[in-house]
C-alpha positions as semicolon CSV with decimal commas, in nm:
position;residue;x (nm);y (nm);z (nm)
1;X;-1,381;-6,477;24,895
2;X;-1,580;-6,515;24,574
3;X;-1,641;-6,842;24,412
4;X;-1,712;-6,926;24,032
5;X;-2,136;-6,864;23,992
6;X;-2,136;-6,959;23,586
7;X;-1,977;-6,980;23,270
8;X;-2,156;-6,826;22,952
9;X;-2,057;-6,895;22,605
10;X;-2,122;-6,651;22,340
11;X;-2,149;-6,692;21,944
12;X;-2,273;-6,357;21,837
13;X;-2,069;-6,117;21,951
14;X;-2,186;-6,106;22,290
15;X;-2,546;-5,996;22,236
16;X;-2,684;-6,316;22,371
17;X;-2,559;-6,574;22,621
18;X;-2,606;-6,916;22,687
19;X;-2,509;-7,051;22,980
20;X;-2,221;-7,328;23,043
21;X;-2,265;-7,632;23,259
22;X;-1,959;-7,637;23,545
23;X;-1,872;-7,969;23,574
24;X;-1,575;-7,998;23,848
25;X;-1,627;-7,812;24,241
26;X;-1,527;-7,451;24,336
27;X;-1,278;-7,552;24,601
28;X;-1,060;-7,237;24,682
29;X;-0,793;-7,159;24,424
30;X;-0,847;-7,402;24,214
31;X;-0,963;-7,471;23,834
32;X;-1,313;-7,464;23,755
33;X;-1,382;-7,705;23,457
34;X;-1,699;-7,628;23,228
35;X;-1,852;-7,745;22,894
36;X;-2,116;-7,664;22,626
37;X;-2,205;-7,872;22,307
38;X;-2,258;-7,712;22,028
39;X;-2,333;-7,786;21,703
40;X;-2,207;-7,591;21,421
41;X;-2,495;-7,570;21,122
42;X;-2,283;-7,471;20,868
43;X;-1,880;-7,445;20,781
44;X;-1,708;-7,119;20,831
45;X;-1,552;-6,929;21,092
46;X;-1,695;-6,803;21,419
47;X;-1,593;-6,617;21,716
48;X;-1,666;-6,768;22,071
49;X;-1,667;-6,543;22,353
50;X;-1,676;-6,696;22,704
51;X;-1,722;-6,487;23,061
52;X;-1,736;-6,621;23,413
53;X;-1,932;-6,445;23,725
54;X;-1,850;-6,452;24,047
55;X;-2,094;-6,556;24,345
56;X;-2,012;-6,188;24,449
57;X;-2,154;-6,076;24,084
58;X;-1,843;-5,985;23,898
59;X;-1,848;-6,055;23,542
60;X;-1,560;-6,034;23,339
61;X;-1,520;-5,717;23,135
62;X;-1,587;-5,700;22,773
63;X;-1,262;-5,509;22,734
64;X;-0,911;-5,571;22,930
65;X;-0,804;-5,267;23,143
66;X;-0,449;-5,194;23,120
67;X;-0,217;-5,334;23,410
68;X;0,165;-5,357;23,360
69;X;0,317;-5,634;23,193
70;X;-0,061;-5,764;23,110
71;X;-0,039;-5,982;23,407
72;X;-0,394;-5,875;23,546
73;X;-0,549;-5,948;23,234
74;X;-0,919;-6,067;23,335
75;X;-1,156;-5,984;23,046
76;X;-1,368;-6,173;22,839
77;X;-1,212;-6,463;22,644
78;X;-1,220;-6,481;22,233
79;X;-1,141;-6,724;22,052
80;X;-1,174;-6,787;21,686
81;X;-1,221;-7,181;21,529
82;X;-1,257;-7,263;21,152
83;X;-1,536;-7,564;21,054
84;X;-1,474;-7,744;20,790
C-alpha cells in the first residue's frame, strides 16, 4: 500500500514547486492534513495548483483521465482565490 510522500503547492502554472509541510500522520485510509504560508505581494487573482506523491512515486496527473461518472477523478487540484 502506498502512503502520502509530499504535498507541493504551485503558483505559476506548475512550472515550479514548492513543497508543503504535512502536518497530521499517514495512518491507512485516512486524511492527510498539510499547510503552506504564503504571502501574496500584490492584489489580484492567482491560480494555486496542489499535487500529492505517493511513497510508491505516483504523482497526480496534470490532467484528469476520463472514468465514468468522474468518480476516479485523481488529478492535480486548481483552485482560483481573489486578494484584495
Amino acid at each position: 500500500m502506498a502512503i502520502l510522500q509530499k504535498v507541493e503547492i504551485s503558483f505559476d502554472g506548475g512550472q515550479t514547486w514548492d513543497t508543503c509541510q504535512l502536518t497530521s500522520s499517514s495512518e491507512k485510509y485516512a486524511w492527510v492534513c498539510w499547510n503552506y504560508k504564503w504571502e501574496a505581494l500584490k492584489k489580484g487573482e492567482y491560480t494555486i495548483l496542489s499535487k500529492a506523491t505517493d511513497s510508491k512515486g505516483n504523482v497526480q496527473p496534470l490532467e484528469p483521465m476520463w472514468n465514468r461518472k468522474g468518480y476516479g477523478y485523481n488529478a492535480i487540484d486548481r483552485i482560483k482565490v481573489k486578494i484584495e
